[in-house]
FILO-628738 format. One record per residue (C-alpha): residue in one letter; x, y, z. Coordinates in steps of 0.5 Angstrom, whole numbers, plus 2048, in hexadecimal, padded with zeros to 3 digits. Example, Ala and Ser with C-alpha at 12.3 -4.5 7.8 and 13.67 -1.06 7.14 Angstrom:
BEGIN
a8197F7810 s81B7FE80E 
This chain:
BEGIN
x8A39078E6 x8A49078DF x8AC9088DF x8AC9038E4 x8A98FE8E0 x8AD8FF8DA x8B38FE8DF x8B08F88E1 x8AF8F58DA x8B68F78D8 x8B98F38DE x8B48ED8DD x8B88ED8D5 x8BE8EE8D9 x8BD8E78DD x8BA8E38D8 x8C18E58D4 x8C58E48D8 x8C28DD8DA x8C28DB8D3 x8C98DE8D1 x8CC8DA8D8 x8C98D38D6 x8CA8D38CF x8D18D48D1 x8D28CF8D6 x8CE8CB8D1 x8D38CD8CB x8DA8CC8CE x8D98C58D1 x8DD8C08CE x8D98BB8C9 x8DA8B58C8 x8D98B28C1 x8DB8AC8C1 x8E08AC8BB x8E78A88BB x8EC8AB8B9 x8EF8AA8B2 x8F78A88B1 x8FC8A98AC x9028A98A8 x9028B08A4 x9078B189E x9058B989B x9078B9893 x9088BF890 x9058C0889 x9098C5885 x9068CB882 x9058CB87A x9038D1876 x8FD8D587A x8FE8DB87C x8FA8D9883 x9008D4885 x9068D8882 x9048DD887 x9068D888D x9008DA892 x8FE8D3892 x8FF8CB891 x8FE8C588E x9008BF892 x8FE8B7891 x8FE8B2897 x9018AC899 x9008A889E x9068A38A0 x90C8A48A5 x9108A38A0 x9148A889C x9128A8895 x9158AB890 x9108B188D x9128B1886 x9118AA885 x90A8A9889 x9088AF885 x9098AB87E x9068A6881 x8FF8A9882 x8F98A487F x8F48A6885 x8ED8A9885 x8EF8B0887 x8EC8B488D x8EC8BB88E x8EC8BD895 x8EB8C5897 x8EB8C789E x8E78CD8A0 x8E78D38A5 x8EE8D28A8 x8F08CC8A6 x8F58C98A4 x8F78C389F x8FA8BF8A3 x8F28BE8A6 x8F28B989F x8F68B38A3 x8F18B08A8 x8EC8AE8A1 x8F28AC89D x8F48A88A3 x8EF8A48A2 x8EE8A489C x8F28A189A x8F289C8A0 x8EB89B89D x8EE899896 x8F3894899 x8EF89189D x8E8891899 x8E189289A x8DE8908A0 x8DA8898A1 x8D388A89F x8CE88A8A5 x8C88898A1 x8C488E8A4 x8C08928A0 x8C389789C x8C089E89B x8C08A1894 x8BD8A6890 x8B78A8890 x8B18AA88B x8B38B188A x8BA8B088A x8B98AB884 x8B98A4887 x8B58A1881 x8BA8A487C x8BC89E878 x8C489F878 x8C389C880 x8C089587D x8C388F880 x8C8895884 x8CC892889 x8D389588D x8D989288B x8DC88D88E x8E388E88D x8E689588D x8EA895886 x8EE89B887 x8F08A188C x8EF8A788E x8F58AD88D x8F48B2892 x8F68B9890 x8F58BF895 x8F58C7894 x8FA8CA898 x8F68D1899 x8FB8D589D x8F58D48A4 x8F28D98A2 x8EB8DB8A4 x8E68DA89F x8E18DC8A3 x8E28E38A4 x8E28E589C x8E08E4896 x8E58E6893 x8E98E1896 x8E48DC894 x8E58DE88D x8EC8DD88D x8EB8D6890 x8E78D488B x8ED8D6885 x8F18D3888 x8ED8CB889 x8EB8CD881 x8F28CD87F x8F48C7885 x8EF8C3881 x8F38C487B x8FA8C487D x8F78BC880 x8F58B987A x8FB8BC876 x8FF8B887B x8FB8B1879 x8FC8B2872 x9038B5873 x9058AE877 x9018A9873 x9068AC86D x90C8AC871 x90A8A4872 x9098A386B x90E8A5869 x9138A186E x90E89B86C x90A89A872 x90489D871 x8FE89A873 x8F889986F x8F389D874 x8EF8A2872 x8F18AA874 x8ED8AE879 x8E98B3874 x8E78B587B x8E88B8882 x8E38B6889 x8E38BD88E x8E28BB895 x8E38C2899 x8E28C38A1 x8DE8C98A3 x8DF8CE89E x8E28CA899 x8DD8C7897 x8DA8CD895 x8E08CF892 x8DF8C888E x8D88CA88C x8DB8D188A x8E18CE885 x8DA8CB881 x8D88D187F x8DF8D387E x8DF8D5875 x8E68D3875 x8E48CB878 x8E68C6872 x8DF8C2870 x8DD8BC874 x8E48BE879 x8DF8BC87F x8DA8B987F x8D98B6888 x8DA8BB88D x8D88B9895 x8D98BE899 x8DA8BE8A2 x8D78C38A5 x8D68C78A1 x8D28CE8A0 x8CE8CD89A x8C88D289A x8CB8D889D x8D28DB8A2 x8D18D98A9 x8D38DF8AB x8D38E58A5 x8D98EA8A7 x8D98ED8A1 x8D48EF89B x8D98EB897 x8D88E5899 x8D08E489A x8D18E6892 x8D68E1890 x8D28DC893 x8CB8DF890 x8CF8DF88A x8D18D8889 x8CA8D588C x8C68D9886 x8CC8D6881 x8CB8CF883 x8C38D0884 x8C48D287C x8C88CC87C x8C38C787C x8BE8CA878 x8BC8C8871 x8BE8CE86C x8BA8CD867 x8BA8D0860 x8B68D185A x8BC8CC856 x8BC8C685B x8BC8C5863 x8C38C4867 x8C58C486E x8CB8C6871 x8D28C4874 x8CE8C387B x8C98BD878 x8CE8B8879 x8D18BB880 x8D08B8887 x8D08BB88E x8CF8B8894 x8D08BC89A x8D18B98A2 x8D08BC8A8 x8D38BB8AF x8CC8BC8B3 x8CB8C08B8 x8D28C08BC x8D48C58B6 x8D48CC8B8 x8D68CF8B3 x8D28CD8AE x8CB8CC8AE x8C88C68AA x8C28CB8A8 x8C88CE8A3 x8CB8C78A2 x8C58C589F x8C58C5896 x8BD8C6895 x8BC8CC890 x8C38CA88E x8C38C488B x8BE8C0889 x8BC8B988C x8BF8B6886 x8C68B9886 x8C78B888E x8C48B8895 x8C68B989C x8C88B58A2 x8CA8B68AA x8CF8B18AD x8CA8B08B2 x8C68AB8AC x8CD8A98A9 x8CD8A28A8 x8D389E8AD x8D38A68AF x8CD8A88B5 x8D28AE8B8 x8D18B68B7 x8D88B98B6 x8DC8C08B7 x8DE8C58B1 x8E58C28B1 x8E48BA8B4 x8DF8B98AE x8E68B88AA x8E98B48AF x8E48AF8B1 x8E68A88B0 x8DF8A58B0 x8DD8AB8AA x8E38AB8A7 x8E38A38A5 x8DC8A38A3 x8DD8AA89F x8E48A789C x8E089F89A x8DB8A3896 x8DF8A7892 x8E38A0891 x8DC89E88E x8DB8A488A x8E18A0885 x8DF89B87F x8E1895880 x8E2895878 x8E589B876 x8E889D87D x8E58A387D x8DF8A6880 x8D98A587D x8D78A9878 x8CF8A9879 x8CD8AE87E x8C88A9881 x8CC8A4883 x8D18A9887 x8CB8AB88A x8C98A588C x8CF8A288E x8CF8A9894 x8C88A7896 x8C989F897 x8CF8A089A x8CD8A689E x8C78A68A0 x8C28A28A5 x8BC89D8A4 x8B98A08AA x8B68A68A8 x8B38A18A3 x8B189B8A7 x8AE8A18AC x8AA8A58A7 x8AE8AB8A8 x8AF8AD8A1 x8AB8AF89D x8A98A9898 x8A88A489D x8AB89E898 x8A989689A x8AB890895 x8A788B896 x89F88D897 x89D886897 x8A1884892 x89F88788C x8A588C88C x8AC88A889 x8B088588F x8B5887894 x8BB885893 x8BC87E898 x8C387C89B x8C8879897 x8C8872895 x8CF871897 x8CD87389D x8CB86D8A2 x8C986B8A9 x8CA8648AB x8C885E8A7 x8C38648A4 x8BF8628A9 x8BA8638AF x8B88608B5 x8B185F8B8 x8AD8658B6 x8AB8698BC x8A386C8BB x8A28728BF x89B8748C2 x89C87B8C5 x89E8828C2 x8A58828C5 x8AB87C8C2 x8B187D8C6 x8B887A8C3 x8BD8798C9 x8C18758C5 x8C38728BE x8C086B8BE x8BF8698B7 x8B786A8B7 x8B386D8B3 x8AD8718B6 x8A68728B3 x8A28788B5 x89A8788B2 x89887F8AF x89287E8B0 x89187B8B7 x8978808B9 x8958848B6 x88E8868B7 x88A88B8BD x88E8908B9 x89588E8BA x89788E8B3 x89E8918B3 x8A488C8B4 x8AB88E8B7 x8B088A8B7 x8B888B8BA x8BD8888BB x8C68878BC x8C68828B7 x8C98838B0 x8C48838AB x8C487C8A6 x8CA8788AB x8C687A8B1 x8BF87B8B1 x8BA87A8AA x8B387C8A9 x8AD87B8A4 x8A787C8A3 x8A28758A1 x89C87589D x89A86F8A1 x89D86A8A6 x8A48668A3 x8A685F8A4 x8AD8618A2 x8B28618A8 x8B78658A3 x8BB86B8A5 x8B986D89D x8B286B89B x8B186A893 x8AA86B894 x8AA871890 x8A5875892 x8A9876899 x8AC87C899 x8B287D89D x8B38848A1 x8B98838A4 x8BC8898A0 x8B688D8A4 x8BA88E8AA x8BD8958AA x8C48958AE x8C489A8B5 x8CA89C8B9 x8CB8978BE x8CF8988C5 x8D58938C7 x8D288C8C7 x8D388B8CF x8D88878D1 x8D887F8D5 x8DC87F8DB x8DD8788DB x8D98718D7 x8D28708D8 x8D28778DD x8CC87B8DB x8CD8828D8 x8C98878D6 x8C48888CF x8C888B8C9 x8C68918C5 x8C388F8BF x8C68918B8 x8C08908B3 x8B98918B3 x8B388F8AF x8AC8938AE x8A688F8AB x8A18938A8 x89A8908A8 x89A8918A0 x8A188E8A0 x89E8888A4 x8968888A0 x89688189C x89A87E8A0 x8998798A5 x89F8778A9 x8A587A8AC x8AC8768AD x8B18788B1 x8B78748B0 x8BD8728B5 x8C38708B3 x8C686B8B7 x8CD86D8BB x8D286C8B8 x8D88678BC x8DF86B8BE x8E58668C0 x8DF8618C2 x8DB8678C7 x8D686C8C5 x8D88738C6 x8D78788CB x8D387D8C6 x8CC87E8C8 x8C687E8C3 x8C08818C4 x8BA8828BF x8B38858C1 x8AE8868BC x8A68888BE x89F8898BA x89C8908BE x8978958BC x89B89C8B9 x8958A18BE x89889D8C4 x89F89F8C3 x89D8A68C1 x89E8AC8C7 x89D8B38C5 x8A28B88C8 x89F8BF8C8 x8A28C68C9 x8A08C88D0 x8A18C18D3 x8A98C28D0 x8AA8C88D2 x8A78C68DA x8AB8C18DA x8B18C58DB x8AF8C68E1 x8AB8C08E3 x8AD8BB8DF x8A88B68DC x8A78AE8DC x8A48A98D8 x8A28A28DB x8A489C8D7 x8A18968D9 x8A488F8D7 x8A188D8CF x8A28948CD x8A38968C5 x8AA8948C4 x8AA89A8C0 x8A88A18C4 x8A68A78C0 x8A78AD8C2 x8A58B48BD x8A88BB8C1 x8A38C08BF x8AA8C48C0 x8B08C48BC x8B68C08C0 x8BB8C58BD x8B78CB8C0 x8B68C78C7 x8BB8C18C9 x8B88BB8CD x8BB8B68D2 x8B78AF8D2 x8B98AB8D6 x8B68A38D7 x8B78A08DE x8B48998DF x8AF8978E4 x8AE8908E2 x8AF88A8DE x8AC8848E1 x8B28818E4 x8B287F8EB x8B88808F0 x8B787A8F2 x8B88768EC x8BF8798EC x8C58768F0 x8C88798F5 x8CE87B8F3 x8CA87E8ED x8C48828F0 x8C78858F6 x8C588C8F6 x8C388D8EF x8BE8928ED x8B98918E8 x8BD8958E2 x8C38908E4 x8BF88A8E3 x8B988C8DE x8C188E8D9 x8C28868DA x8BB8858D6 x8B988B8D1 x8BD88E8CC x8C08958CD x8BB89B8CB x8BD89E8C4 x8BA8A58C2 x8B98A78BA x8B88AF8B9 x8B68B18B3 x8B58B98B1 x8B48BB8AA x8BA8C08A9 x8BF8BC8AC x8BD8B58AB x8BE8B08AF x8C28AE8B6 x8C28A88BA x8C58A88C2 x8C68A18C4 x8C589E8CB x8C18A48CB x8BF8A38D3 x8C18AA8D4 x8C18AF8CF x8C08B68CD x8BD8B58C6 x8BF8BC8C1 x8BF8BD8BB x8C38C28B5 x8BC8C68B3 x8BC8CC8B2 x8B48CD8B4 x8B08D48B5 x8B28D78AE x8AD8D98A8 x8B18D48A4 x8B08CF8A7 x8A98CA8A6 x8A48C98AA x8A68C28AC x8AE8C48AE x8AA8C78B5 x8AA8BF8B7 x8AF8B98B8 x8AD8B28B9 x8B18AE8BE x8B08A68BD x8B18A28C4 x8B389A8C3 x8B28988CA x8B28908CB x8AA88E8CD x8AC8898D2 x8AE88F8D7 x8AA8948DA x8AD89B8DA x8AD8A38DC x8AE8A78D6 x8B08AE8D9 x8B08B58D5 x8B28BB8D7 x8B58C18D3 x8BB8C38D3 x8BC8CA8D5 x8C38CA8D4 x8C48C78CE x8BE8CB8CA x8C28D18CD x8C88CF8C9 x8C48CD8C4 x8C08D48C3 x8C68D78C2 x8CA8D48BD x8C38D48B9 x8C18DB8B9 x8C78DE8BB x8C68E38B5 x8C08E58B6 x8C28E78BE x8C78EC8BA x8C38EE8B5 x8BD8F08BB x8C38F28BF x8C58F98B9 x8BD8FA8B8 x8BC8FB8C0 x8C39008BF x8C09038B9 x8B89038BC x8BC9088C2 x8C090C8BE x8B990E8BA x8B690F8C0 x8BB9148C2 x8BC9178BB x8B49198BC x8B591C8C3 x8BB9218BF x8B79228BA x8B19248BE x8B59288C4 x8B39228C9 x8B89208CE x8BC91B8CC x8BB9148CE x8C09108D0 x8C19098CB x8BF9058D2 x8B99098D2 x8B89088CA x8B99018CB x8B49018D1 x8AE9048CC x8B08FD8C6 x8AD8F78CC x8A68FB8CB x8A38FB8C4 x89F9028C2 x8978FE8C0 x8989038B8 x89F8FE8B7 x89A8F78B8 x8988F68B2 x89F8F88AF x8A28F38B2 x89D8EE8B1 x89B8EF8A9 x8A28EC8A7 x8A08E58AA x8998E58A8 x89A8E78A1 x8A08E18A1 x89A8DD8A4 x8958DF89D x89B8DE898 x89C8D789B x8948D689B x8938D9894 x8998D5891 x8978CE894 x89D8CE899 x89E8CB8A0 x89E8D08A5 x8A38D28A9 x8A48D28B0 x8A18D88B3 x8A08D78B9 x8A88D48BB x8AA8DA8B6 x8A78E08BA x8AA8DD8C0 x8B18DB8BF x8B18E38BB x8AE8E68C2 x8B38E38C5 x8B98E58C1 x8B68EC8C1 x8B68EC8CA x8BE8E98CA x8BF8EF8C5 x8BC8F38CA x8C08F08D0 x8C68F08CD x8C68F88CC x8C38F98D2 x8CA8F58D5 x8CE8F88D0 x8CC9008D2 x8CB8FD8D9 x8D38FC8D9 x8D59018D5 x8D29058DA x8D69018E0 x8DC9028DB x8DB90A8DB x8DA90A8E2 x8E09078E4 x8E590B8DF x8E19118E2 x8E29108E9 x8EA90D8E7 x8EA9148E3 x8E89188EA x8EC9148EE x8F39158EB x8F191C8E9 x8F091E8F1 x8F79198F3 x8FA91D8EE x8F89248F0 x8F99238F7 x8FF9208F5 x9029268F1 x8FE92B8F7 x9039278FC x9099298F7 x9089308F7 x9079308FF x90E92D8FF x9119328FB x90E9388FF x910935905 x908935908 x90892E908 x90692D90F x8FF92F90D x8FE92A908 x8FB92590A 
C-alpha cells in the first residue's frame, strides 16, 4: 500500500509536469504582435581606420561611422567634416554593428525634421529623490530646436557571444575603451585638417562620447567606466536597451557571474564619497548618467528584474523605464525588435537630440539636466496623476503653491471668446462635440454625498481643444483666458494615454462610433479644496473648405466617490475563475474610474478582462431603419460611450497601458515570489476608465496558459537548480544504501522518497525563512512575501521531480528498446550463420 502511494504521487507530479510544460509551450511559441512599424533605411558603414593601440592592430575587431543617405559619398571627406555629438553604439550577445542603423536612421531624420510640435500635455519629470529641486534645473525648459547632430558610431564586435564568457566580456570592454579614444581623436584630427584648409568652424570639440548598448553592450558600456585606461570625463551618459544590470540571465561560467559582480561593486564604489583626513572628493562616476530601458514582458530573454539599476545606481545618477510606460510608445518588445521599433527608436533619437545645448552644441554638461531631459522625455505623467509613485506630487492645493503653467498666449481660439455658458447640475458632463461653450461645474454641489474626486477624459487636444480651470467664485468673464489671477488653469493636468484609431465617417452627417480618448485628468479633492468652481471649456470647430470635419470629439468628465470604484480581487477568487469565470455588474452612472487591486501579482497569473455592453439608454427605435437593423447592444452603446482603456501599474516594471481594452489579457513583467522582492510586488493595480453612460459586464478569468509560459520564463532557473538537488538527494540515498549492505534503490525509487518530507528535516526547511522574517523585523524592513514565496518553491521543487521522473522513465523506455533491438538482431544474426553452416554441410533440409 505504501509503494503504491508513492507511485501515485509520482504519477500525480508527472501529470502536473506535463500539463504545464504543454501550456507553457503552446503559450511560448505562439506568434506575438507587439504593434511595432517597421523602420526603414538607407544605410552607408564607414570605417575608422586603427591607430596606435595594440587591441585594433590586432584586426579582431572595428570601428565603423554611419550614414544615412542613398547617396554615394566620399569616406575621406565626410569624415573630415565630422562637427556632430558623438554616439557610440555597442551591440551585444551576437550582435552585429550594423544593428546601429534603425536609430541612426531616425536620428537624423529627427535633426532634419526637428522637434515634435508640443501637445501640452503634462510632462513628468524628476522626482524628489532624484533631484528635482536641485537649482540648475530652475526655469529648465527642452529646446526647442535642435542645434547639432548626432554622429552614430558602431563597434564591430565579430558576433561573438558575450553572454557566455567573461573573458569575452573582458575583451569587449578593451576594445570599446580604445574606440572611445580612437573617435574623439578623429574629431580632433578632423577640425585640425579643417583649420588648416580655413574651413573650420567655430563649434566646440566633443570632450565626450554617449554609450548606447543592446542587450549586453550595455553592460559592456557600464564596464569601459571602470576601465583604468578610460580618459577622464570621456563618457559622461550612457542608456542602455535590454540590458542585464544586476546579474547574467543564464551564468554558463564562473567567469561571467564574477566580471559582473566585479563591475557592480566598482560602480556601487563609484558613487560613494571617499573621504579623507585631507579633504572630501567624488569619483569620475559623480558626473555620469545611466538610463536603462526595458522592452516589457514580450522579452524572454532578459527579464526586467535584471534590467533594473537599484543597488547600483543611485536615483540621482539615473533610473529605469519599460516601454510599456514610454511616452508616445505603450508597446512591450522582443530582444532584437527593441532595436528597430519605430515608435521606440524616434522618441529615443529626439531625446538624445535634446541632450545637445543649444549654446554650445554639446551635451550639457550638468548631470541634472541630462536627466531631466531623459525623465521629460521618457517618462509618463500617469503614475503621477494616478498616485502610483511614491511621492504623489500636486501643484495647485487651493492655489497656494507655485502655478501651473497655462497655455501659450499665441495660442487663441476665435475671436478668444466663448458662447453661452452652459451649467451643469448632475455628476456627469458629457461633450459630443466642440461647440465653442464653456461648461461650469459646482465642487461643492457636485461634489457633495461623498463624490469628491473628478475625472475627466476626452480626444480632444489640450489648450486648442478643451481648457479646464478652477474658480475660486463664479466669473462674468466669457474670455477663453481669465485674468482674474486667482483662477488657475490646470490644462497641463491632463496626462496623455495611447488612443486607438479615431474611428472613420463613412459619408457626411453619418453617425460613427465614440473616439478613443488621448488625455485624462484626475482631480483630487486636495487638489480642488479652496476652490468653488470648475470650467470646462470647448473650443469652437474649426471650418475647413466652408465644412466641419469629419473628426469626431468627445469629452467626459464625472465628480464620484473613489470607495465606489474600488473592487478587491482576491487569490482564491482568481485562481477559481480559471475554471468558472467571475462577473462584475456595472450598472449605468458607474465611477468612471474602476479600481481593480489583485491580491496576486499579474506577472505570476495573467488574466483576461473582457467588457461586453449590456446597456446604454439608447432605444432602437430612435434609430433609422436602415441604421437599427440587427444591431446589438455592444454595436449601438459604441455609437455613445468611449472605448474602455485599461492602466496596469506594477512596482518592478512600471506601468502598461491596453487601449480599447474590451478584451484583454492584462500581464505584467514581475518577477514575484522571491525573497528579494518587497511586500508590495506580490500585488498589481489595473485602473479601468470605462464611459458611466454605459452599463457594462466585466468579466475576469485566469489565464491558465498564459501563466504556464510565464512560470516558465520567471523560474526556469530555480526549476534547473531543484531538478540537480533531486538527482543529487537520489544519489545520497543509494550511496547510503552501499554504505549500509542495503539493496540498492533505484533513482526512481530514490526520487520516490523526496515527494515526502521526514518530520526531523521540518524545522530545517522552515528556520531559514523564519530567521529572514526576524532580521527584517529586527531591522524595521518590509516583509517578504512568504506566502507566494513557499508556493512558487514547492512548486518548482514538484516540476523538478516530474522532470526526472520523465527523464528516467525515457531513458528506461530508450534502454528497453535498444535491448529488445540488440536481441533481435543478435538472434537474426545467429540464425542466419546456423543457416550458413547447414548449407555448407549439405544438411540444409533440416533447417527450418
Amino acid at each position: 500500500m505504501q509503494g503504491l502511494r508513492a507511485k501515485f504521487r509520482v504519477a500525480a507530479v508527472v501529470a502536473l509536469t506535463l500539463w504545464i510544460a504543454l501550456l507553457g509551450l503552446y503559450s511560448l511559441l505562439k506568434p506575438i504582435s507587439n504593434g511595432c512599424v517597421m523602420t526603414y533605411m538607407y544605410p552607408t558603414y564607414i570605417p575608422i581606420s586603427a591607430a596606435g593601440d595594440a587591441a585594433a592592430a590586432s584586426g579582431k575587431y572595428g570601428l565603423y561611422l554611419y550614414h544615412e543617405g542613398w547617396k554615394k559619398i566620399d569616406f575621406d571627406e565626410h569624415l573630415k567634416q565630422l562637427s556632430g555629438v558623438p554616439v557610440l553604439f555597442i551591440p551585444g550577445n551576437g550582435g552585429s554593428f550594423k544593428q546601429v542603423r534603425s536609430v541612426a536612421a531616425e536620428s537624423d531624420r529627427a535633426y532634419q525634421g526637428g522637434p515634435p510640435e508640443s501637445t501640452f500635455h503634462h510632462e513628468a519629470g524628476l522626482t524628489s529623490e532624484e533631484g528635482r529641486a536641485d537649482t540648475h534645473l530652475a526655469g529648465f525648459e527642452l529646446p526647442t530646436q535642435y542645434k547639432n547632430r548626432l554622429d552614430w558610431f558602431a563597434v564591430d564586435l565579430e558576433g561573438e557571444h558575450s553572454a557566455m564568457d567573461g573573458q569575452i566580456l573582458e575583451e569587449h570592454t578593451e576594445y570599446v575603451v580604445y574606440a572611445i579614444h580612437r573617435i574623439l581623436d578623429q574629431y580632433k584630427h578632423s577640425h585640425d585638417v579643417r583649420e588648416k584648409e580655413g574651413a573650420a568652424a567655430s563649434s566646440s570639440l566633443p570632450k565626450s562620447v554617449i554609450l548606447v548598448g543592446h542587450s549586453m553592450g550595455g553592460f559592456v558600456a557600464r564596464a569601459a567606466m571602470i576601465h583604468p585606461r578610460l580618459r577622464k570625463a570621456a563618457v559622461e551618459t550612457i542608456l542602455t536597451l535590454s540590458t542585464p544590470h544586476q546579474s547574467p540571465p543564464v551564468a554558463l561560467q564562473p567567469s561571467l557571474g564574477h566580471y559582473f559582480e566585479h563591475v557592480n561593486r566598482e560602480w556601487r564604489k563609484g558613487y560613494e564619497v571617499q573621504s579623507t583626513h585631507a579633504a572630501s572628493y567624488v569619483t569620475d562616476l559623480s558626473n555620469v548618467i545611466v538610463v536603462s530601458i526595458s522592452g516589457g514582458y514580450n522579452d524572454y530573454q532578459v527579464r526586467t528584474k535584471l534590467e533594473t539599476l537599484d543597488g547600483i545606481v543611485p536615483p540621482t545618477h539615473g533610473f529605469f523605464i519599460s516601454s510599456t510606460s514610454m511616452r508616445n510608445v505603450w508597446l512591450s518588445m522582443e530582444h532584437q525588435a527593441i532595436l528597430w521599433c519605430n515608435q521606440l527608436v524616434v522618441q529615443v533619437s529626439q531625446t538624445l537630440l535634446n541632450l545637445v545645448d543649444t549654446k554650445t552644441g554639446v551635451p550639457f554638461p550638468e548631470r541634472q539636466k541630462r536627466l531631466s531631459v531623459f525623465a521629460k522625455m521618457l517618462r509618463s505623467g500617469i503614475p503621477d496623476a494616478f498616485q502610483w509613485t511614491s511621492q504623489p506630487d500636486s501643484n495647485i492645493h487651493g492655489g497656494q503653491v507655485a502655478r501651473l503653467p497655462g497655455c501659450p498666449n499665441n495660442l487663441i481660439w476665435k475671436d478668444d471668446g466663448l458662447e453661452r455658458d452652459l451649467y451643469i447640475k448632475t455628476s456627469t458632463v458629457t461633450v459630443l462635440a466642440m461647440d465653442g461653450r464653456r461648461r461650469w461645474l459646482d465642487i461643492h454641489k457636485l461634489g457633495s454625498n461623498g463624490k469628491s474626486h473628478f475625472v475627466f477624459v476626452t480626444n480632444l487636444a489640450p489648450c486648442s481643444g478643451a481648457r479646464l480651470h478652477l474658480w475660486p467664485e463664479k466669473g462674468k468673464s466669457n474670455s477663453v483666458s481669465p485674468s482674474d489671477k486667482r483662477v488657475i488653469e490646470i490644462t497641463s493636468k491632463l496626462v496623455q494615454i495611447p488612443s486607438g484609431p479615431a474611428p472613420v465617417q463613412m459619408e457626411p452627417g453619418s453617425q460613427t462610433e465614440q473616439a478613443p480618448p488621448s488625455s485624462v485628468l484626475r482631480l483630487t479633492p486636495e487638489d480642488m479644496q479652496g476652490f468653488r468652481f470648475l470650467t470646462i471649456s470647448i473650443a469652437p470647430r474649426p471650418i475647413v473648405s466652408g465644412r466641419p470635419p469629419p473628426g469626431a470629439s468627445m469629452a467626459v468628465g464625472q465628480f464620484f466617490d473613489a470607495k465606489d470604484g474600488e473592487r478587491v480581487l482576491s487569490t482564491p477568487a482568481l485562481l477559481l475563475s480559471a475554471y468558472s469565470s467571475k462577473d462584475v455588474l456595472l450598472e449605468e452612472d458607474h465611477p468612471i474610474a474602476l479600481n481593480l487591486s489583485f491580491d496576486i501579482n499579474l506577472g505570476l497569473l495573467p488574466t483576461s478582462l473582457s467588457l461586453k455592453a449590456t446597456g446604454c439608454g439608447i432605444q432602437r427605435s430612435g434609430l433609422p431603419d436602415g441604421e437599427a437593423g440587427d444591431m446589438d447592444n455592444s454595436k449601438l452603446c459604441k455609437l455613445r460611450c468611449f472605448p474602455p482603456v485599461a492602466l496596469a501599474w506594477d512596482s518592478t516594471s512600471g506601468l502598461h497601458v491596453f487601449p480599447n481594452a474590451y478584451s484583454e489579457t492584462v500581464t505584467v513583467d514581475s518577477s514575484p515570489a522571491l525573497l528579494s522582492s518587497s511586500q508590495g510586488s506580490g500585488k498589481t493595480s489595473v485602473l479601468l476608465l470605462v464611459d458611466p453612460h454605459c452599463s457594462y459586464e466585466l468579466t475576469f478569468a485566469a489565464s491558465l496558459t498564459a501563466a504556464a509560459g510565464k512560470f516558465l520564463l520567471l523560474y526556469s532557473s530555480q526549476i534547473v537548480g531543484s531538478f540537480f538537488a533531486v538527482i543529487f538527494f537520489a544519489l545520497m540515498q543509494q550511496v547510503r544504501a552501499w554504505d549500509l549492505d542495503l539493496p540498492i534503490p533505484s533513482v526512481l525509487t530514490a526520487m520516490e522518497s523526496n515527494l515526502k518530507m521526514p518530520l526531523p528535516f521540518a524545522p530545517l526547511g522552515f528556520s531559514p525563512l523564519l530567521l529572514s522574517l526576524f532580521v527584517c523585523v529586527l531591522n524595521s524592513q518590509p516583509l517578504p512575501p512568504l506566502v507566494s514565496f513557499i508556493a512558487v518553491s514547492i512548486i518548482c521543487y514538484l516540476l523538478a521531480n516530474g522532470v526526472g521522473a520523465i527523464l528516467v522513465w525515457v531513458s528506461q523506455f530508450l534502454f528497453y528498446a535498444a535491448a529488445l533491438t540488440h536481441v533481435f538482431i543478435k538472434s537474426r544474426s545467429v540464425l542466419y550463420v546456423s543457416c550458413q553452416h547447414c548449407v555448407k554441410d549439405d544438411l540444409y533440409h533440416n533447417c527450418d
